[in-house]
PDB file of N, CA, C and O in Angstrom:
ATOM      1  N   UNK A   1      89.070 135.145 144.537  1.00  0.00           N
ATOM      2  CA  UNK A   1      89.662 136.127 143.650  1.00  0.00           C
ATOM      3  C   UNK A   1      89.088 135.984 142.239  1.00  0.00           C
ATOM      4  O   UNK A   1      88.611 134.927 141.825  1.00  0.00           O
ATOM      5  N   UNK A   2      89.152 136.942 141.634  1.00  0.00           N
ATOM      6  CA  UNK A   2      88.946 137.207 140.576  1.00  0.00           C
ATOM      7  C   UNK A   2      89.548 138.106 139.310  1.00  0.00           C
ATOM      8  O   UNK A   2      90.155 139.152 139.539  1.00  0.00           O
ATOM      9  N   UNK A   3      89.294 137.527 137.716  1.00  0.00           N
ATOM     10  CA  UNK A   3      90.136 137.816 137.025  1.00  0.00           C
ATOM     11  C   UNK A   3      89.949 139.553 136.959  1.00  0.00           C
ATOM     12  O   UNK A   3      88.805 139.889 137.264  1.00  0.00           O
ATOM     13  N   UNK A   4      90.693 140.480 136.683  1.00  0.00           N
ATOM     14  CA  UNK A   4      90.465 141.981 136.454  1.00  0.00           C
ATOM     15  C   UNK A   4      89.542 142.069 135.106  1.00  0.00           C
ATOM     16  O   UNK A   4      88.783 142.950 134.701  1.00  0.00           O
ATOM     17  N   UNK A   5      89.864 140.975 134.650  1.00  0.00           N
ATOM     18  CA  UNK A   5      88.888 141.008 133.220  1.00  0.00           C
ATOM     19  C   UNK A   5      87.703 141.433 133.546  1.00  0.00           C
ATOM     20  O   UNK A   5      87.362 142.615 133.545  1.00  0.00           O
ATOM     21  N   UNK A   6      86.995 140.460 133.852  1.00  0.00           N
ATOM     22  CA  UNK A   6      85.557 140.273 134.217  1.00  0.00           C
ATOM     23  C   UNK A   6      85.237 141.421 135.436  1.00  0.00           C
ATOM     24  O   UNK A   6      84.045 141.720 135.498  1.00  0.00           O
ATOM     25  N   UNK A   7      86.133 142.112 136.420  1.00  0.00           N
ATOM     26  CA  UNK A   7      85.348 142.838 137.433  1.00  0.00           C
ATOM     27  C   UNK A   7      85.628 143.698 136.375  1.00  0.00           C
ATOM     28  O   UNK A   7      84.891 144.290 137.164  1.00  0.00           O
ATOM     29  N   UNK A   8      85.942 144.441 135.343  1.00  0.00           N
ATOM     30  CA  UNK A   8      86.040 145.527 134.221  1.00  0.00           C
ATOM     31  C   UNK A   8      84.261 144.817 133.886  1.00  0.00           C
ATOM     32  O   UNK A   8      83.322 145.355 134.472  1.00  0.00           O
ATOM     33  N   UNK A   9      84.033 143.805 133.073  1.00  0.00           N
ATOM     34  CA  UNK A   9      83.184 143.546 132.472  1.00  0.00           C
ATOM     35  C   UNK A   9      81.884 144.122 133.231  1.00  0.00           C
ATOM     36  O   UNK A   9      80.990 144.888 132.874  1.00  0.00           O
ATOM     37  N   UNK A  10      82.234 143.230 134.776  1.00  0.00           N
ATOM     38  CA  UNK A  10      80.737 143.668 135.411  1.00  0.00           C
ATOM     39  C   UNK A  10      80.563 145.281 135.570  1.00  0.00           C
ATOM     40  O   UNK A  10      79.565 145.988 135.430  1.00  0.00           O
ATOM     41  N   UNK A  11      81.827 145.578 135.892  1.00  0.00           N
ATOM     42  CA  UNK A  11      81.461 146.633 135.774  1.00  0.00           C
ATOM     43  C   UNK A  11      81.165 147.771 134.577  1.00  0.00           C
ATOM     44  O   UNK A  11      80.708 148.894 134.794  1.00  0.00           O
ATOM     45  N   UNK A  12      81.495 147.276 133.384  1.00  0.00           N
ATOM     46  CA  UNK A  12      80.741 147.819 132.568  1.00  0.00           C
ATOM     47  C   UNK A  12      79.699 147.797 132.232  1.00  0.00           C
ATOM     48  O   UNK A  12      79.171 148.754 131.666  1.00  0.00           O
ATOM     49  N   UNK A  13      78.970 146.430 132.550  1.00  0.00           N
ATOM     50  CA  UNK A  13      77.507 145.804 132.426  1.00  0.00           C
ATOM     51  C   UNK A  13      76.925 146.708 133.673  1.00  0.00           C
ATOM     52  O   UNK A  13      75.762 146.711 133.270  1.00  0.00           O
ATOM     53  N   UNK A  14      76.877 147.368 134.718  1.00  0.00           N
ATOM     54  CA  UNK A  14      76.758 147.930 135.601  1.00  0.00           C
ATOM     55  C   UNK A  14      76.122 149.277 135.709  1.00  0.00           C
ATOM     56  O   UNK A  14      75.168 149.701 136.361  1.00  0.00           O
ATOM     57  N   UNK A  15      77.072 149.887 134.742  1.00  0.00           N
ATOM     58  CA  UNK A  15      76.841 151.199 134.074  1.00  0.00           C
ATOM     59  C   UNK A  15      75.932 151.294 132.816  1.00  0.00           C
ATOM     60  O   UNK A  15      75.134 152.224 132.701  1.00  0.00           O
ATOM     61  N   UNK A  16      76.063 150.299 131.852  1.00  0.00           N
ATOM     62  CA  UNK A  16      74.766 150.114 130.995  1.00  0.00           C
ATOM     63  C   UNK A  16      73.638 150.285 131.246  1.00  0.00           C
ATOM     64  O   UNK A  16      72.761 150.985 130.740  1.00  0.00           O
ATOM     65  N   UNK A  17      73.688 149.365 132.365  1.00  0.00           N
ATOM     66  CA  UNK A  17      72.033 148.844 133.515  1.00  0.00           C
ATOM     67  C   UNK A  17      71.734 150.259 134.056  1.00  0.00           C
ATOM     68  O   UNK A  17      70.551 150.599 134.062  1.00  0.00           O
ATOM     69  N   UNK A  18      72.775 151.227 134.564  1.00  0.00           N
ATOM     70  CA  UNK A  18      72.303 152.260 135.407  1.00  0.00           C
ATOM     71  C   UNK A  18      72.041 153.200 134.549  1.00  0.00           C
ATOM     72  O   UNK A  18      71.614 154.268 134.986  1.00  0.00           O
ATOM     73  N   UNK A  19      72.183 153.071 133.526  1.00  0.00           N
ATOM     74  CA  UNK A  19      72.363 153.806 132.368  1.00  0.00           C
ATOM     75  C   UNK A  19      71.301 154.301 131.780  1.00  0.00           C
ATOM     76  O   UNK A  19      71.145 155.492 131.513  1.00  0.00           O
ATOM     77  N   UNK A  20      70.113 152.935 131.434  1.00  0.00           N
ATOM     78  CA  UNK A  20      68.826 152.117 131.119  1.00  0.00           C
ATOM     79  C   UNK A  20      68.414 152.163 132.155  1.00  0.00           C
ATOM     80  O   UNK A  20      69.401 152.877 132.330  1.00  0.00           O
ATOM     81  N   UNK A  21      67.914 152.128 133.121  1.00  0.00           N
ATOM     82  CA  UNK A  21      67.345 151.718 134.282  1.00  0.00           C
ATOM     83  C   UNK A  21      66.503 153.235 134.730  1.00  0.00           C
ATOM     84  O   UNK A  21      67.039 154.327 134.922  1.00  0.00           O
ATOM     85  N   UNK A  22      64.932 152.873 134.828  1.00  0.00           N
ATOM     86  CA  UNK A  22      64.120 153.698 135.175  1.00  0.00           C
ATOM     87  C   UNK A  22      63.007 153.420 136.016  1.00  0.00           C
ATOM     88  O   UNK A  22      62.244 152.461 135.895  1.00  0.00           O
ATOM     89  N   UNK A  23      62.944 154.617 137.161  1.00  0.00           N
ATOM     90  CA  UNK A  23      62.161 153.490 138.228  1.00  0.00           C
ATOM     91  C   UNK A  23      60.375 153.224 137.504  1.00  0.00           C
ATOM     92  O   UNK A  23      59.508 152.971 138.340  1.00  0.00           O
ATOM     93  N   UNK A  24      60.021 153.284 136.271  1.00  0.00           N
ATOM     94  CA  UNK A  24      58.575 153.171 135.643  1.00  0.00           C
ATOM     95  C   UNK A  24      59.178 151.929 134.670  1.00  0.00           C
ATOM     96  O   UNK A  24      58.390 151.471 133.843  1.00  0.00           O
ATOM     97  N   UNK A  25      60.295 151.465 134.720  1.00  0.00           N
ATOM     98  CA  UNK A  25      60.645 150.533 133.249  1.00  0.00           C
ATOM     99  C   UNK A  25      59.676 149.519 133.292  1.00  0.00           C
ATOM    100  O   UNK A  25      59.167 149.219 132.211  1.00  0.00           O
ATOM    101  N   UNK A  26      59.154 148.676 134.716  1.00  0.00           N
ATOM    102  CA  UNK A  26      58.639 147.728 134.226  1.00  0.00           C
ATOM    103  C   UNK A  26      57.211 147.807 134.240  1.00  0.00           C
ATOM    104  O   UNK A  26      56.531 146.781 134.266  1.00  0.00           O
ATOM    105  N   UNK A  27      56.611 149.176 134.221  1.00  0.00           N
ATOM    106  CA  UNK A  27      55.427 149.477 134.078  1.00  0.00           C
ATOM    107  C   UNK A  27      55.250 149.626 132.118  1.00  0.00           C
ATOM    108  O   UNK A  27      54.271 149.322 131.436  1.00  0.00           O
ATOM    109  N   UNK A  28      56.518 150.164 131.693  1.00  0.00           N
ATOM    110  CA  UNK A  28      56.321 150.283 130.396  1.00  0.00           C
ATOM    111  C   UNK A  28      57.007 149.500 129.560  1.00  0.00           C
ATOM    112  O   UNK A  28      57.142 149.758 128.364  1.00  0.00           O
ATOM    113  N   UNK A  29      57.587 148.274 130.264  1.00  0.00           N
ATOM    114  CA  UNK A  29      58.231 147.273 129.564  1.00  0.00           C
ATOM    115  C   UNK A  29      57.600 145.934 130.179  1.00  0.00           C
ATOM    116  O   UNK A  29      58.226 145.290 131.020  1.00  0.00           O
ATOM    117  N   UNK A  30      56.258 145.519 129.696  1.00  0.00           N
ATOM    118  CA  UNK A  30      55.831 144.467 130.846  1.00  0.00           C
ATOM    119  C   UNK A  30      56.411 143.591 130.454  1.00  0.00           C
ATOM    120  O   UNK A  30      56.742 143.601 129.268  1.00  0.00           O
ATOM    121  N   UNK A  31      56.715 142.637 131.185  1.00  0.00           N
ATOM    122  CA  UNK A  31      57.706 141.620 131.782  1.00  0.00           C
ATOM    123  C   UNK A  31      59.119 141.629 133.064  1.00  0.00           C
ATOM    124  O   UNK A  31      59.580 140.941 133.974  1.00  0.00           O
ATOM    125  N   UNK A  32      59.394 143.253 132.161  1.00  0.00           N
ATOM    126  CA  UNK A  32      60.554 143.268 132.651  1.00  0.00           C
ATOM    127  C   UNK A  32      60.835 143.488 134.586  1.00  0.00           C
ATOM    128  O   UNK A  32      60.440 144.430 135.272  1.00  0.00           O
ATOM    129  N   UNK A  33      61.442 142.556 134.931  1.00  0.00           N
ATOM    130  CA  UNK A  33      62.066 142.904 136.216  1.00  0.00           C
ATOM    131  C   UNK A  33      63.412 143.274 136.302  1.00  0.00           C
ATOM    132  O   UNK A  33      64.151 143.131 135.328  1.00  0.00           O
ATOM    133  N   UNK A  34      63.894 143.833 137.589  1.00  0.00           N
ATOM    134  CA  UNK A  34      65.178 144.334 137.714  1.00  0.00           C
ATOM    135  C   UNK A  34      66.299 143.586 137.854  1.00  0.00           C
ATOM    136  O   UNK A  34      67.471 143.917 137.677  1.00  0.00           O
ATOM    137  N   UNK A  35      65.582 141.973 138.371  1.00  0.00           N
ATOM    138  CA  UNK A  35      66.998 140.929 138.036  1.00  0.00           C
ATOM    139  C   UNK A  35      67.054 140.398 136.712  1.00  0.00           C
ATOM    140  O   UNK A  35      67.827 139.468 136.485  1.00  0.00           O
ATOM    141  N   UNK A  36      66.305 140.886 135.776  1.00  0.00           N
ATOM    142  CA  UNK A  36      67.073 140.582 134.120  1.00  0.00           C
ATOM    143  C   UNK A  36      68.338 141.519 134.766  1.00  0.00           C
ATOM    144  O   UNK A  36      69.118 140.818 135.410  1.00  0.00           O
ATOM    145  N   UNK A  37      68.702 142.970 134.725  1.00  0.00           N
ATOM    146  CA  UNK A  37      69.690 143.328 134.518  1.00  0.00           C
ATOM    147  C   UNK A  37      70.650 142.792 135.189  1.00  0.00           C
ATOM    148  O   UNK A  37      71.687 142.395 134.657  1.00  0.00           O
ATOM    149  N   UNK A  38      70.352 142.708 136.707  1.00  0.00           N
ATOM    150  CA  UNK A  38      71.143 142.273 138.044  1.00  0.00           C
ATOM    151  C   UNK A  38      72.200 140.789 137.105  1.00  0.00           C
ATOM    152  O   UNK A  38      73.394 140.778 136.808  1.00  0.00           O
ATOM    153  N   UNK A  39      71.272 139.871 136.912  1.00  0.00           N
ATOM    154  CA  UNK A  39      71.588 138.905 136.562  1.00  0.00           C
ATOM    155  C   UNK A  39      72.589 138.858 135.283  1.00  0.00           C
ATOM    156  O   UNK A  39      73.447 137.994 135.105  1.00  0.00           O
ATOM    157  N   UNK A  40      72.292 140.033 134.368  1.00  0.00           N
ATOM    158  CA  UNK A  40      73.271 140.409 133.263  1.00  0.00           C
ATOM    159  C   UNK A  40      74.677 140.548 133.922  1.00  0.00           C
ATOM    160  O   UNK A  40      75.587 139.721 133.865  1.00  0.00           O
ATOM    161  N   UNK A  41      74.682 142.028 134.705  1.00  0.00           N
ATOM    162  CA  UNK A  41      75.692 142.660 134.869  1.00  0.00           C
ATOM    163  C   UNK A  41      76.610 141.399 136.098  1.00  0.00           C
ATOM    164  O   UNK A  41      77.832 141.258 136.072  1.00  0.00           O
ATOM    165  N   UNK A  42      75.756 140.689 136.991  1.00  0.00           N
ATOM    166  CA  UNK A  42      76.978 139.661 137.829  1.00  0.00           C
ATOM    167  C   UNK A  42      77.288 137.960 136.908  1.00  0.00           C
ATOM    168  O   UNK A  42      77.657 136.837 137.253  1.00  0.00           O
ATOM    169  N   UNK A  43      76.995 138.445 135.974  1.00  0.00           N
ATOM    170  CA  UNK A  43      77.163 137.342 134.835  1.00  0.00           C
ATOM    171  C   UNK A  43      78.618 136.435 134.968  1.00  0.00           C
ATOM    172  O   UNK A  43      78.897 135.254 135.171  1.00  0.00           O
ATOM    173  N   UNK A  44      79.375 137.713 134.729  1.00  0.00           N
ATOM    174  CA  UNK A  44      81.087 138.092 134.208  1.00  0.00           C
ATOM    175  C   UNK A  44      81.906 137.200 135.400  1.00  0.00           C
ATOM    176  O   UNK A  44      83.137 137.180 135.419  1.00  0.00           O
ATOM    177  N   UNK A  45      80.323 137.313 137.371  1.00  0.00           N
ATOM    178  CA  UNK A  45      81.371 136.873 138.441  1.00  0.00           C
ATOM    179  C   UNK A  45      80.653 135.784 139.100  1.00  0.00           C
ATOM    180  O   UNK A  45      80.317 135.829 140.283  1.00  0.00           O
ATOM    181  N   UNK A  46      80.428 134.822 138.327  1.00  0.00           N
ATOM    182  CA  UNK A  46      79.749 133.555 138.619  1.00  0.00           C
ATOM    183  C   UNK A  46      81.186 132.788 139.149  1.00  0.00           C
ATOM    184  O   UNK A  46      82.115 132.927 138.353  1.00  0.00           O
ATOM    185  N   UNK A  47      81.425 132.184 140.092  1.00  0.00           N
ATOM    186  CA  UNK A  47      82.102 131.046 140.533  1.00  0.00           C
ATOM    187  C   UNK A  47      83.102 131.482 142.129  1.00  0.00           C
ATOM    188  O   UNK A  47      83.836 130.871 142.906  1.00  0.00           O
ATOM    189  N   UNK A  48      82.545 132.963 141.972  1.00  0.00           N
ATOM    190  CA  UNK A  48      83.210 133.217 143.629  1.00  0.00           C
ATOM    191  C   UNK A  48      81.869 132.714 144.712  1.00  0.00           C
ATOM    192  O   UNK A  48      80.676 132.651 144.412  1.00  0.00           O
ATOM    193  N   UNK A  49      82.413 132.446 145.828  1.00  0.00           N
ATOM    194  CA  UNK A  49      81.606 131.853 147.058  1.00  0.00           C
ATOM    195  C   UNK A  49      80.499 132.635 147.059  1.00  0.00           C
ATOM    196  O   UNK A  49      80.480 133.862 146.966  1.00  0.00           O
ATOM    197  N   UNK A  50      79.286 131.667 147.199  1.00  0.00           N
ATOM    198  CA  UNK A  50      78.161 132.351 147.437  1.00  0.00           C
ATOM    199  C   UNK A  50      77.434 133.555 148.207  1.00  0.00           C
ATOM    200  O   UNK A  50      76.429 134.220 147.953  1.00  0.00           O
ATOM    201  N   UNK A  51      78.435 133.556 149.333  1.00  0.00           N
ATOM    202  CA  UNK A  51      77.911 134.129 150.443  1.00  0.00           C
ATOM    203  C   UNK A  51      78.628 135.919 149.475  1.00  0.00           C
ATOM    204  O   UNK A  51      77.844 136.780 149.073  1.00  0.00           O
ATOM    205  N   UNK A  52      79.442 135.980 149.397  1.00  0.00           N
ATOM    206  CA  UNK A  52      79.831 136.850 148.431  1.00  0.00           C
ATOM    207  C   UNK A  52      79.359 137.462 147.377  1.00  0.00           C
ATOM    208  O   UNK A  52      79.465 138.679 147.222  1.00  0.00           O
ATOM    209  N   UNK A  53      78.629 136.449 146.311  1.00  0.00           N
ATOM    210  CA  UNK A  53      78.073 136.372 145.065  1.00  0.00           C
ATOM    211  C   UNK A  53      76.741 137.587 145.633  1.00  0.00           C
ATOM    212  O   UNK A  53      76.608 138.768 145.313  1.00  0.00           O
ATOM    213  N   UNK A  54      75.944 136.777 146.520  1.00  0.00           N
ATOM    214  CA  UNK A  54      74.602 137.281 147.132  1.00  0.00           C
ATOM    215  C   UNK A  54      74.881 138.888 147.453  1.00  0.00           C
ATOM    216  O   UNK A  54      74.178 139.877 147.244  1.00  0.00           O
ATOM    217  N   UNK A  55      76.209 138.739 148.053  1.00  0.00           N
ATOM    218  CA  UNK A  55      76.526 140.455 148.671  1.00  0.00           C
ATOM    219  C   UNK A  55      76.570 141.635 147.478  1.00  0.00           C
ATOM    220  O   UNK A  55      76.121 142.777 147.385  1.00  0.00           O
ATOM    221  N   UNK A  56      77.439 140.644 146.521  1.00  0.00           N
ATOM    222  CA  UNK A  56      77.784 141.669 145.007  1.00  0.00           C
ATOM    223  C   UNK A  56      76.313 142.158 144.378  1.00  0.00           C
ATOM    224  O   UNK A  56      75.990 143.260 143.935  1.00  0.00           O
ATOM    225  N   UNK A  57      75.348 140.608 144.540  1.00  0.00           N
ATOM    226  CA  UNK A  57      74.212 140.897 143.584  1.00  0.00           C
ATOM    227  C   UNK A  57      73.406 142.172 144.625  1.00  0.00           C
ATOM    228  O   UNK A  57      73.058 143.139 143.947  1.00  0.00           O
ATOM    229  N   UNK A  58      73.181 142.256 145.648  1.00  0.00           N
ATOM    230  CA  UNK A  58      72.724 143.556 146.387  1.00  0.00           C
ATOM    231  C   UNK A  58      73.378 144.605 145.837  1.00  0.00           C
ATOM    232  O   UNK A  58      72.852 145.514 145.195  1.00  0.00           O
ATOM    233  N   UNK A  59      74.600 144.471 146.106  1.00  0.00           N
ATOM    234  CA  UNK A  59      74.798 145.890 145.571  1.00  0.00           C
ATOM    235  C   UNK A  59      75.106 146.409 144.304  1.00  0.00           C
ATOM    236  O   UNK A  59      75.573 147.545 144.215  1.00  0.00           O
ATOM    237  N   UNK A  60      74.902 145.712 143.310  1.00  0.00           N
ATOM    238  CA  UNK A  60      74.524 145.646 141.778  1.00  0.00           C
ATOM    239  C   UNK A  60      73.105 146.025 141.570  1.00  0.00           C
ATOM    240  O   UNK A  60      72.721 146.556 140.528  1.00  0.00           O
ATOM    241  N   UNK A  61      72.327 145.746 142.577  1.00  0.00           N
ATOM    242  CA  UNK A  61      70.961 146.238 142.218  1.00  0.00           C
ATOM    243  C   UNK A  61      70.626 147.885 142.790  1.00  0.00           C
ATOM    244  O   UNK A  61      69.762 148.683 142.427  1.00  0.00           O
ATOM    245  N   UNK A  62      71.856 148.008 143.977  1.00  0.00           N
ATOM    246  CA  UNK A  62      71.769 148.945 144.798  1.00  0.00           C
ATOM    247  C   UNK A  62      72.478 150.176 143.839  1.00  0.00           C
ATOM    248  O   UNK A  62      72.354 151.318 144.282  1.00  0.00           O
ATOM    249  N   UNK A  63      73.182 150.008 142.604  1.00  0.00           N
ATOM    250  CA  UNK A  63      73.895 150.591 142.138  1.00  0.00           C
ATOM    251  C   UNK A  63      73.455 150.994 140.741  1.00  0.00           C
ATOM    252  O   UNK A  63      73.722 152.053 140.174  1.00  0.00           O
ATOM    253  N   UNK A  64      72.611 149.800 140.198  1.00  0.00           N
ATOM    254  CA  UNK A  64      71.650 150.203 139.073  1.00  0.00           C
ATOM    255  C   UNK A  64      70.888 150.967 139.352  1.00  0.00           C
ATOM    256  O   UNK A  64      70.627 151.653 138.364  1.00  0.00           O
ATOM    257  N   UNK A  65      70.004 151.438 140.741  1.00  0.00           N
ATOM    258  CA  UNK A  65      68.923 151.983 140.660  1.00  0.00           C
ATOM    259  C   UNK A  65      69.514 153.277 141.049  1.00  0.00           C
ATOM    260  O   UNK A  65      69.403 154.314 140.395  1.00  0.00           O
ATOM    261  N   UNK A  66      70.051 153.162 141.987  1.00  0.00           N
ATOM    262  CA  UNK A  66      70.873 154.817 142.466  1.00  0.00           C
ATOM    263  C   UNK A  66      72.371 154.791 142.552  1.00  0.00           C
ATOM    264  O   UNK A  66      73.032 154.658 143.582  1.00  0.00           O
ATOM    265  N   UNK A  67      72.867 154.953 141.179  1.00  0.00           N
ATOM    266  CA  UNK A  67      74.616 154.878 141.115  1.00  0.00           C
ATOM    267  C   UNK A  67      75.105 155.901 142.220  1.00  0.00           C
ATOM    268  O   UNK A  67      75.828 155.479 143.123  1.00  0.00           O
ATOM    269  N   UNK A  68      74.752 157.165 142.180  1.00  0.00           N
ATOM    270  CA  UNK A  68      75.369 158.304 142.888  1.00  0.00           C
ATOM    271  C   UNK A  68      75.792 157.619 144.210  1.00  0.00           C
ATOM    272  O   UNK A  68      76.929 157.589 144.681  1.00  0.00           O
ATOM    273  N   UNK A  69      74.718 157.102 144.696  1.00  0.00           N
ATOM    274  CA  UNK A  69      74.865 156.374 146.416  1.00  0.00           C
ATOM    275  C   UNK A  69      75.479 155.559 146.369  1.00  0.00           C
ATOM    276  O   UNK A  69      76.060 155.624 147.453  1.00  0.00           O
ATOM    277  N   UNK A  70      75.987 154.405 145.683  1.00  0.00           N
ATOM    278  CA  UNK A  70      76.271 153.300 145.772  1.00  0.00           C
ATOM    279  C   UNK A  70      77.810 152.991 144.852  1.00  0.00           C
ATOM    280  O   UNK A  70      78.591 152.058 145.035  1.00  0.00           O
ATOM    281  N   UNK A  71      77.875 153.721 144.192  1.00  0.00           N
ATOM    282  CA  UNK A  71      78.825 153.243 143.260  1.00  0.00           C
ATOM    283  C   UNK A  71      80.529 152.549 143.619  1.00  0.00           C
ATOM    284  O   UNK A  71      81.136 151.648 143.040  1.00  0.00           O
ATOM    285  N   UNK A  72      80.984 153.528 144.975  1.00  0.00           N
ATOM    286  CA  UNK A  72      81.981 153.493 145.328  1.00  0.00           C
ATOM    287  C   UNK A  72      81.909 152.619 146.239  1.00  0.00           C
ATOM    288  O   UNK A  72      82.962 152.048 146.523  1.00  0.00           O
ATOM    289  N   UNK A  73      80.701 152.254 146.956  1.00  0.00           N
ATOM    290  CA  UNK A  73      80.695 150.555 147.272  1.00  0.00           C
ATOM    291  C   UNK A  73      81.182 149.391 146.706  1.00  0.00           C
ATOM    292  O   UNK A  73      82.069 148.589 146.998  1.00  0.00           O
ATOM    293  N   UNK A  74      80.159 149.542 145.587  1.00  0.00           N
ATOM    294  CA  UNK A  74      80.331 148.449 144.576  1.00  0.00           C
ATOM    295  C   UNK A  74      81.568 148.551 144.637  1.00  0.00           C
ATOM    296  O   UNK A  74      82.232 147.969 145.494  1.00  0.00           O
ATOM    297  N   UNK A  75      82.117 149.394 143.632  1.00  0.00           N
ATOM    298  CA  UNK A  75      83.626 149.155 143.056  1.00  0.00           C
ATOM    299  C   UNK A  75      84.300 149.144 144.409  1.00  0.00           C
ATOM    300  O   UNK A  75      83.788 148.083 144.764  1.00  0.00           O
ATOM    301  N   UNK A  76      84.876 149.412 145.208  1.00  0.00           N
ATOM    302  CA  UNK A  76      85.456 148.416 146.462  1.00  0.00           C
ATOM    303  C   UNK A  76      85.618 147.365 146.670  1.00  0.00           C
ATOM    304  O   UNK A  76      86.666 146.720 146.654  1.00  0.00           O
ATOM    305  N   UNK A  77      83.870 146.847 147.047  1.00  0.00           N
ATOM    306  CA  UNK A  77      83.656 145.188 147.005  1.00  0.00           C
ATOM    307  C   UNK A  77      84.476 144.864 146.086  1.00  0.00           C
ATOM    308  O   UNK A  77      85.455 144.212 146.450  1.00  0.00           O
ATOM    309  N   UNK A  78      84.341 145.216 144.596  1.00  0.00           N
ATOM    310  CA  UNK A  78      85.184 144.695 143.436  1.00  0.00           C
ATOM    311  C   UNK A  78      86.256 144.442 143.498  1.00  0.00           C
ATOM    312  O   UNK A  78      86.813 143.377 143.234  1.00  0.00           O
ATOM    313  N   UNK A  79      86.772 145.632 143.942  1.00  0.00           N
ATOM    314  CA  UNK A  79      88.671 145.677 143.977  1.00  0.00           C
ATOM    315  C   UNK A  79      88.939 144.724 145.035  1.00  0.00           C
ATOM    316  O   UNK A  79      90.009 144.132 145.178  1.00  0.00           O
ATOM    317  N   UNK A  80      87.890 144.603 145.787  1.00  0.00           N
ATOM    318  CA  UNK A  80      88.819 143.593 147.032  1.00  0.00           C
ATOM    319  C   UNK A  80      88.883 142.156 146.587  1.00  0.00           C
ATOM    320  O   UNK A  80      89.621 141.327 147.120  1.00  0.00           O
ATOM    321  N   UNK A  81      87.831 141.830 145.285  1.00  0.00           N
ATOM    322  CA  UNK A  81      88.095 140.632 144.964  1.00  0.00           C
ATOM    323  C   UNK A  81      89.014 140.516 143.502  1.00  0.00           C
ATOM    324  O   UNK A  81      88.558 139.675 142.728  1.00  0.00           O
ATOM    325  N   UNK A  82      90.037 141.121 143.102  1.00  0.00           N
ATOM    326  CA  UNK A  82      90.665 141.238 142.075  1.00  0.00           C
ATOM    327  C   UNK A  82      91.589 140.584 142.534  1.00  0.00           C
ATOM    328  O   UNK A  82      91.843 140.779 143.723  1.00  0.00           O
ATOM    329  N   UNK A  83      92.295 139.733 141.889  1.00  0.00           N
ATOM    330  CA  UNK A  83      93.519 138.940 142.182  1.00  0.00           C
ATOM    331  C   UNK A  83      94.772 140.076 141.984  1.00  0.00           C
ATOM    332  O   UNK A  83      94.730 140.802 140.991  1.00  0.00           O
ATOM    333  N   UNK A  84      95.656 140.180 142.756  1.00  0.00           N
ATOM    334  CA  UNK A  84      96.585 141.074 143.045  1.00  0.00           C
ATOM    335  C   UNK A  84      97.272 140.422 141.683  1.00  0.00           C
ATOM    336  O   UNK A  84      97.158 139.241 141.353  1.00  0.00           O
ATOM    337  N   UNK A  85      98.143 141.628 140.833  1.00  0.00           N
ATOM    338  CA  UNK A  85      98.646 141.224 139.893  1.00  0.00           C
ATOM    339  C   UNK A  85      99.942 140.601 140.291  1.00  0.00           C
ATOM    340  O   UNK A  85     100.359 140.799 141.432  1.00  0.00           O
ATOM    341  N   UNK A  86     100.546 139.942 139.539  1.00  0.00           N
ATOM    342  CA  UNK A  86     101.845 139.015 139.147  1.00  0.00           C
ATOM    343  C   UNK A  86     103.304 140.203 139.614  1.00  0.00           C
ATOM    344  O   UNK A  86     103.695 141.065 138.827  1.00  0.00           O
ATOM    345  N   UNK A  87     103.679 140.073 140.462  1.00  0.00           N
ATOM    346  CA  UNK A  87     105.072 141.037 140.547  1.00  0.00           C
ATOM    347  C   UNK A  87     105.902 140.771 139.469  1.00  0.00           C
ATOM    348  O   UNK A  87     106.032 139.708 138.860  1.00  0.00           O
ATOM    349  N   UNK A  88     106.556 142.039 139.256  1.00  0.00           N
ATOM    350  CA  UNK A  88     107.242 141.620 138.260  1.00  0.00           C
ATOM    351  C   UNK A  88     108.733 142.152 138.366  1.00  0.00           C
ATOM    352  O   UNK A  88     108.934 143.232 138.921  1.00  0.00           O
ATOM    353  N   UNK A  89     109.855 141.358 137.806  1.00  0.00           N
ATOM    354  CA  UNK A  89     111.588 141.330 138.541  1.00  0.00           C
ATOM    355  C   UNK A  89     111.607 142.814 138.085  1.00  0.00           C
ATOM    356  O   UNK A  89     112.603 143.509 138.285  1.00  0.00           O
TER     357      UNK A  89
END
C-alpha cells in the first residue's frame, strides 16, 4: 500500500512527462532517454514490492508516450495500491 500522497504525486509527474514527451526528443535532446522521465515520475513509489514497482514502471512509460491508451490503466494499477482511508465514527 501506498500513501494517496505520493500516487497524486506520481501521478502528477506522469502528466508532466506526457506532457513533454515527444517521440524525436532524444534525437533533439542528445542524451536524453525515456527512463530520465520514467524514473522521475515512479520516484514518489519507491518501497512497494518489486515485482509491482517493475509493472508500474511499464506502464508509466506506456502512459508517457501514449496517455490516450494507457491512462486508465495506470491510474487503476494506482488506486489498487492506495491504502484504503481510516473509517471514520
Amino acid at each position: 500500500m501506498i500513501d494517496r500522497a505520493n500516487a497524486e504525486a506520481a501521478t502528477f509527474r506522469v502528466g508532466v512527462a506526457a506532457l513533454t514527451y515527444r517521440a524525436d526528443k532524444a534525437a533533439t535532446e542528445p542524451g536524453y532517454t525515456i527512463d530520465e522521465d520514467v524514473d522521475w515520475c515512479i520516484q514518489p513509489l519507491r518501497g512497494i514490492e518489486p515485482e509491482t514497482f517493475e509493472r508500474l514502471r511499464h506502464l508509466v512509460q506506456e502512459t508517457i508516450v501514449d496517455p490516450t491508451s494507457h491512462r486508465v490503466a495506470f491510474n487503476s494499477a494506482l488506486a489498487d495500491l492506495v491504502a484504503p482511508e481510516e473509517a471514520t465514527p
